[in-house]
N, CA, C and O atoms as a Maestro MAE file, in Angstrom:
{
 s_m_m2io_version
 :::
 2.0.0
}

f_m_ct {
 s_m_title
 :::
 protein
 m_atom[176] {
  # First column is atom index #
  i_m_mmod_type
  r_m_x_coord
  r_m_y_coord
  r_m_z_coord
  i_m_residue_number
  s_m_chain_name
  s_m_pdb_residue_name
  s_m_pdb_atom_name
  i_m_atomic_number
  :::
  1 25 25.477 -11.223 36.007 1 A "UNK " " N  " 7
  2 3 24.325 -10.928 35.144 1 A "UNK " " CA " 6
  3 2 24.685 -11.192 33.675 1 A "UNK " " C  " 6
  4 15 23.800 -11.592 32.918 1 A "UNK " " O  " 8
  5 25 25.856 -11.004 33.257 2 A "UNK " " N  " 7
  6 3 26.514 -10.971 32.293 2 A "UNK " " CA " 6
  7 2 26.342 -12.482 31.829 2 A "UNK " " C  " 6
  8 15 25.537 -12.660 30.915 2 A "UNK " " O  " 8
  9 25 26.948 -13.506 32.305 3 A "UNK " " N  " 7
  10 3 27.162 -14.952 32.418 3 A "UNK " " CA " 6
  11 2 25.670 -15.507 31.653 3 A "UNK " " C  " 6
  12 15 25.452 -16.101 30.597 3 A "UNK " " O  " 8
  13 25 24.520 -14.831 33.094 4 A "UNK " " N  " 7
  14 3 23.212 -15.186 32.712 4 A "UNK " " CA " 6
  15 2 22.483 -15.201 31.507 4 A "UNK " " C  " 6
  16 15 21.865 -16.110 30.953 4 A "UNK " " O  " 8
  17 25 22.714 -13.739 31.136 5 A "UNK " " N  " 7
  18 3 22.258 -13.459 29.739 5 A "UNK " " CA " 6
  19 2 22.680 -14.284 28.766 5 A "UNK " " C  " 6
  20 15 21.938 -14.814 27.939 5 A "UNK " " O  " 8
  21 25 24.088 -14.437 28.848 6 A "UNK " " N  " 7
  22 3 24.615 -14.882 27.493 6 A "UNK " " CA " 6
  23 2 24.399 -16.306 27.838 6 A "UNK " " C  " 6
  24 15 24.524 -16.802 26.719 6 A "UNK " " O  " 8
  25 25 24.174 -17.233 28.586 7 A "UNK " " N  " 7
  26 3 23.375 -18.431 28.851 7 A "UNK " " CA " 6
  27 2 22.649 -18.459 28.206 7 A "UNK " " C  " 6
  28 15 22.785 -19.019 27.119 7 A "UNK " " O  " 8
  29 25 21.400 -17.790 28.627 8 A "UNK " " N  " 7
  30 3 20.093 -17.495 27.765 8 A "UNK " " CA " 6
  31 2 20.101 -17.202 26.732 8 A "UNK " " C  " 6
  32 15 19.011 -17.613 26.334 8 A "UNK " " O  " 8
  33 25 20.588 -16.740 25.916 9 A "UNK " " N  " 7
  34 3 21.038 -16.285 24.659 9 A "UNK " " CA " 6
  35 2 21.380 -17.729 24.024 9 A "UNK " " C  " 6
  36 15 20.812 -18.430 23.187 9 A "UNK " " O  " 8
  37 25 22.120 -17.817 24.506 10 A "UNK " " N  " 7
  38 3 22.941 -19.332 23.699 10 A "UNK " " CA " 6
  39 2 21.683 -20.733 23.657 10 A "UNK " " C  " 6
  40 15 21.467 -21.478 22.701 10 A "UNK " " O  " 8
  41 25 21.036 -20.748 24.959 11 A "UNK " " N  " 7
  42 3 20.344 -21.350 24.914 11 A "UNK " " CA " 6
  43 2 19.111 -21.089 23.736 11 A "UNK " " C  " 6
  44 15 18.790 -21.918 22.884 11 A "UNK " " O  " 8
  45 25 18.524 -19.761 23.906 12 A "UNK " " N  " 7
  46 3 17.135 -19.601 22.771 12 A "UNK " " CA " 6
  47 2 17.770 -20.234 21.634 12 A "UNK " " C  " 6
  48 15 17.279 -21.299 21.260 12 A "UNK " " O  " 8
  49 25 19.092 -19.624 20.822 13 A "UNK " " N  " 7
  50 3 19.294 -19.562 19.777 13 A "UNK " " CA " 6
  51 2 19.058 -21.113 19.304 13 A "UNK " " C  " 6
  52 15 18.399 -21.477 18.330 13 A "UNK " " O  " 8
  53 25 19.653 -21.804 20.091 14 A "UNK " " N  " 7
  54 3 19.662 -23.287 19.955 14 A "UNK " " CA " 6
  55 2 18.794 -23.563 20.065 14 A "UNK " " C  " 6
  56 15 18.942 -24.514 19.297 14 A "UNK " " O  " 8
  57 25 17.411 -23.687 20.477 15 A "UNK " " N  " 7
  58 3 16.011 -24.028 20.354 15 A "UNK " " CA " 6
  59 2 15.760 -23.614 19.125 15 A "UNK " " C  " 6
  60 15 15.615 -24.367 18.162 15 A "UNK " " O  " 8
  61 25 15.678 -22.000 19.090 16 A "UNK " " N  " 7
  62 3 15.048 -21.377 18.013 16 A "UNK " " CA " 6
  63 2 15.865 -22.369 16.404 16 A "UNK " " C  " 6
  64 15 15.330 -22.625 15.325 16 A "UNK " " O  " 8
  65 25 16.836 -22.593 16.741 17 A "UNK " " N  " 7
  66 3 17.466 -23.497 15.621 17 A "UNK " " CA " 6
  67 2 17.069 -24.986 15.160 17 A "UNK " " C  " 6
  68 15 17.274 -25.541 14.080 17 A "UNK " " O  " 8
  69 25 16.380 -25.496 16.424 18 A "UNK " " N  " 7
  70 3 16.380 -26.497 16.052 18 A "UNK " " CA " 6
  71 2 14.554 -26.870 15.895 18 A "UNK " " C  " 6
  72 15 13.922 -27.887 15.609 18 A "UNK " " O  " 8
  73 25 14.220 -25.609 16.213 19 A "UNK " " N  " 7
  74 3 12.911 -25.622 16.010 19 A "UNK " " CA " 6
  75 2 12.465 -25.146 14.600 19 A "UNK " " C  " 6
  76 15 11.357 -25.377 14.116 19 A "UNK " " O  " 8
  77 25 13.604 -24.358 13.921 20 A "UNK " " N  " 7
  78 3 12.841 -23.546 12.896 20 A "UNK " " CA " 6
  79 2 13.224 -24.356 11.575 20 A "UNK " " C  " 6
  80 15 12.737 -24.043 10.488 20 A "UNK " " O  " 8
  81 25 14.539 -25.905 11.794 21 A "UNK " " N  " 7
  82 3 15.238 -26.820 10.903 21 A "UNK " " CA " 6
  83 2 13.720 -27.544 10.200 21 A "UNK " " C  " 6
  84 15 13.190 -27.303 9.115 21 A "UNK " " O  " 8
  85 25 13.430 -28.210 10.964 22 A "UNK " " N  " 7
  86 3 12.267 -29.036 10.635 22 A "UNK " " CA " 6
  87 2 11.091 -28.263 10.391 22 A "UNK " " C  " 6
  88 15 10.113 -28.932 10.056 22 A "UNK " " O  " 8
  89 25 10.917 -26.923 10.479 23 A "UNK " " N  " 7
  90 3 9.734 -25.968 9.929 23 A "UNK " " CA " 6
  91 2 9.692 -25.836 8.714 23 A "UNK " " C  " 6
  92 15 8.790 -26.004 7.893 23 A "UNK " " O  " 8
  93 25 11.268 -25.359 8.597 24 A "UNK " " N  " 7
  94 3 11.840 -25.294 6.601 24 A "UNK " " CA " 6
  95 2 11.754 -26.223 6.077 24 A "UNK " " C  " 6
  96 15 11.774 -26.012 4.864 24 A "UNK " " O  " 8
  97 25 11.627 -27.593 6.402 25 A "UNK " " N  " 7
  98 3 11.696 -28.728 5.658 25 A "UNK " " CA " 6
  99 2 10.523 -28.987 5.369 25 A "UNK " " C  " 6
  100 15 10.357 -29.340 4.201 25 A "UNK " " O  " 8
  101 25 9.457 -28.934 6.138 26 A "UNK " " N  " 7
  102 3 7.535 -28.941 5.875 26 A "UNK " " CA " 6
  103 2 7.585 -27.752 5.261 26 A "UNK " " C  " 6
  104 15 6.837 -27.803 4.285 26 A "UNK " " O  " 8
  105 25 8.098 -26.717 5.357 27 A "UNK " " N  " 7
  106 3 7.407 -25.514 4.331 27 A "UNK " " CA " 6
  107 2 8.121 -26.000 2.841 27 A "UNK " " C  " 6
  108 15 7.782 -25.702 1.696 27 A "UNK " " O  " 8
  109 25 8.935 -26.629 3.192 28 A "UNK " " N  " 7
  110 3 9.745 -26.967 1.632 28 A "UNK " " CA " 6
  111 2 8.857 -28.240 0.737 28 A "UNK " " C  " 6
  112 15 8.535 -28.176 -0.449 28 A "UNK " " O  " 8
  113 25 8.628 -29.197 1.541 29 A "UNK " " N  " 7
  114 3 7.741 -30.411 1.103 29 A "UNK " " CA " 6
  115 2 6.433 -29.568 0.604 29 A "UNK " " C  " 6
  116 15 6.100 -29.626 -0.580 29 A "UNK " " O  " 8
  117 25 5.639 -28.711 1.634 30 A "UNK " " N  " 7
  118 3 3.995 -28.209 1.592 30 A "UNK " " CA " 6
  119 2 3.821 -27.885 0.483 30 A "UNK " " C  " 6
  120 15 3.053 -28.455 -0.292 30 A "UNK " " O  " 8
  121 25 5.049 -26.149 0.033 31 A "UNK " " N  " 7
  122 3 5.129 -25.342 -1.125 31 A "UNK " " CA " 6
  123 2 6.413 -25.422 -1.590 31 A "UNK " " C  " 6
  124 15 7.222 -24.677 -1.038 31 A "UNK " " O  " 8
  125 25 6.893 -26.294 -2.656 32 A "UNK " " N  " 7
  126 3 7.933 -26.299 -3.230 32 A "UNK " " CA " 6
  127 2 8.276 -24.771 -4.204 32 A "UNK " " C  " 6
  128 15 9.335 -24.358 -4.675 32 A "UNK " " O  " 8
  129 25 6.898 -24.211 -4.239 33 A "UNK " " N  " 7
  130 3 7.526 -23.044 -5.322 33 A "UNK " " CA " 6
  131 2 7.376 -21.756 -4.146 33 A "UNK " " C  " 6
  132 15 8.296 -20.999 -3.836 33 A "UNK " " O  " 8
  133 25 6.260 -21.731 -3.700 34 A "UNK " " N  " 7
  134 3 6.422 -20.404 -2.689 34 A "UNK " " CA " 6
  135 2 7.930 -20.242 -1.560 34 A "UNK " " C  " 6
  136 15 8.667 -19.304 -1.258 34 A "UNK " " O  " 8
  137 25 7.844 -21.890 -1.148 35 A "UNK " " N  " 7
  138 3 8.974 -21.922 -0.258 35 A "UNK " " CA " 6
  139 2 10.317 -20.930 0.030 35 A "UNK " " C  " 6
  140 15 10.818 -20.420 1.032 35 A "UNK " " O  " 8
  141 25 10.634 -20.948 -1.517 36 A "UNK " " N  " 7
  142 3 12.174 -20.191 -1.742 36 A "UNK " " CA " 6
  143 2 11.849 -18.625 -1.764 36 A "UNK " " C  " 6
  144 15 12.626 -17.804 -1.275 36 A "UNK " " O  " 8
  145 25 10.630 -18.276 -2.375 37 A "UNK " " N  " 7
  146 3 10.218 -16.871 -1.807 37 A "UNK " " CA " 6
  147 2 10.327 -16.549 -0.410 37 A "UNK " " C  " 6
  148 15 10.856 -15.453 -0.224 37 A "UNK " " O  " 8
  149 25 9.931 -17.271 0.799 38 A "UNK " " N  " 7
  150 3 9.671 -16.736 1.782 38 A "UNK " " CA " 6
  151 2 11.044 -17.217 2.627 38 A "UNK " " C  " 6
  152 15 11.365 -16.688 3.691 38 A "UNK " " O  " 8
  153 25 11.772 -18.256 2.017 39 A "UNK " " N  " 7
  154 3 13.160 -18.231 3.018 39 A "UNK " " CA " 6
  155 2 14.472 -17.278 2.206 39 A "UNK " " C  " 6
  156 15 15.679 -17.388 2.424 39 A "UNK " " O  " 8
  157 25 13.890 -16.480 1.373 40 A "UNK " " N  " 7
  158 3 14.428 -15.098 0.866 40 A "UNK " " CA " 6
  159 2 14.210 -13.953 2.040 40 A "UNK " " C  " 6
  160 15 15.101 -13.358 2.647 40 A "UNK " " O  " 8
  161 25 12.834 -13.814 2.185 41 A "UNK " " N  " 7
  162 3 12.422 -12.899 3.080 41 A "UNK " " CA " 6
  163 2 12.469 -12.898 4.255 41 A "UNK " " C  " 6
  164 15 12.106 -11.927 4.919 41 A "UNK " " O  " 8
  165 25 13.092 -14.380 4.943 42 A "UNK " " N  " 7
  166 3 13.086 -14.480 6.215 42 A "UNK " " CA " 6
  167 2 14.269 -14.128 6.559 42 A "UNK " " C  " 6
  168 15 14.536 -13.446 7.548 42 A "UNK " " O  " 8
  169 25 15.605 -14.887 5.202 43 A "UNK " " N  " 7
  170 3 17.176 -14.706 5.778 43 A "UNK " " CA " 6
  171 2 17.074 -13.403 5.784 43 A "UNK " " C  " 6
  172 15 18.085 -13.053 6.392 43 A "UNK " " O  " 8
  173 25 16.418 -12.341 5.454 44 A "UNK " " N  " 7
  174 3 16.747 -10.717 5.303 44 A "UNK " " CA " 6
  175 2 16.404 -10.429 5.960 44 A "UNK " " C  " 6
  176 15 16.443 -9.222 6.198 44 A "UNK " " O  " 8
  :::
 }
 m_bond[175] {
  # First column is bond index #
  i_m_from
  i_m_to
  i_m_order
  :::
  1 1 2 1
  2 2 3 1
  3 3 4 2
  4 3 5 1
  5 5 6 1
  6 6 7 1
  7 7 8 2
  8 7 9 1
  9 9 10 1
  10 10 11 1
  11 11 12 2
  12 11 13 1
  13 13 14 1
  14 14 15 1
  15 15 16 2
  16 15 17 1
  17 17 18 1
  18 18 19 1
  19 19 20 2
  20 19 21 1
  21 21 22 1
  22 22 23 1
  23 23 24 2
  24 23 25 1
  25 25 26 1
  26 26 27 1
  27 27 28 2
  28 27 29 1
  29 29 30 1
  30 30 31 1
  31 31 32 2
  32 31 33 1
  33 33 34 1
  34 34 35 1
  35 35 36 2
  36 35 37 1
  37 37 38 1
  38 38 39 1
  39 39 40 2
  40 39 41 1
  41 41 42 1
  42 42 43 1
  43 43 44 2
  44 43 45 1
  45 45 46 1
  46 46 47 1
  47 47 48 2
  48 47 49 1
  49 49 50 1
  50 50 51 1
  51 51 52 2
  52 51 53 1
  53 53 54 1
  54 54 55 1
  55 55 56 2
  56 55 57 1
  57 57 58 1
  58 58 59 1
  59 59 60 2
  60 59 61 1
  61 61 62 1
  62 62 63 1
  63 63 64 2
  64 63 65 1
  65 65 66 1
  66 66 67 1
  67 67 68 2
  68 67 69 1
  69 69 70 1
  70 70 71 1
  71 71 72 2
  72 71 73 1
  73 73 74 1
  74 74 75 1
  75 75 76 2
  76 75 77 1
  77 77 78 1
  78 78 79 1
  79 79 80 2
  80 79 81 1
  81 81 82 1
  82 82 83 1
  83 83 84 2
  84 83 85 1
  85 85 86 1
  86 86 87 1
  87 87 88 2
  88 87 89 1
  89 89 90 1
  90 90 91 1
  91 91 92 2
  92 91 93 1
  93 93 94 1
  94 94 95 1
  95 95 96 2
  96 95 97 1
  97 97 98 1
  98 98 99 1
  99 99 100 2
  100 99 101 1
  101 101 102 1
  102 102 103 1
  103 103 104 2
  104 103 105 1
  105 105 106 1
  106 106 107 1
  107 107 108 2
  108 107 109 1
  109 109 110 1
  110 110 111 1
  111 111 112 2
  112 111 113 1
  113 113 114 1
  114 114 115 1
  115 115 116 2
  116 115 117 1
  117 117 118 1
  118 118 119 1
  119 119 120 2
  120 119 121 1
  121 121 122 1
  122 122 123 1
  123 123 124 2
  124 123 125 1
  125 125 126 1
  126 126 127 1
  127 127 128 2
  128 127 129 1
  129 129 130 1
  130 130 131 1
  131 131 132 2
  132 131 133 1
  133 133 134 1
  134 134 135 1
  135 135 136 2
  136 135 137 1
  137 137 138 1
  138 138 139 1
  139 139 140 2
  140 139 141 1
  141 141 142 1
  142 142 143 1
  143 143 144 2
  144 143 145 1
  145 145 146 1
  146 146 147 1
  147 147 148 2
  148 147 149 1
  149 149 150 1
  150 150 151 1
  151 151 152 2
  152 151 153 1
  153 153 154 1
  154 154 155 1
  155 155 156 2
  156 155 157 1
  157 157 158 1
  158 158 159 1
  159 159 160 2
  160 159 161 1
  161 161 162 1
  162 162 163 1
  163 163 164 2
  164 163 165 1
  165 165 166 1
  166 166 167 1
  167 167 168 2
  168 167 169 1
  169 169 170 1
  170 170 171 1
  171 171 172 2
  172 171 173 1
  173 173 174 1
  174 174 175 1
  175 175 176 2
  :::
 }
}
């Protein structure tokens, strides 16, 4: 069960990573000034 989880785990993170790379980069192009506000509030 152990094995499983941490599969899954490893796996989301890596989606969630490579999904959220190219999100920051359109929120960075969209709003160059809001942008840095909200990837303040997200790393926290």
């Amino acid at each position: 069960m152990r094995r499983i989880s941490g599969a899954l785990s490893a796996i989301i993170g890596t989606i969630v990573s490579i999904i959220t790379l190219p999100l920051r980069v359109i929120q960075r192009l969209l709003t160059p000034g809001r942008g840095r506000t909200r990837s303040r509030r997200r790393a926290v």
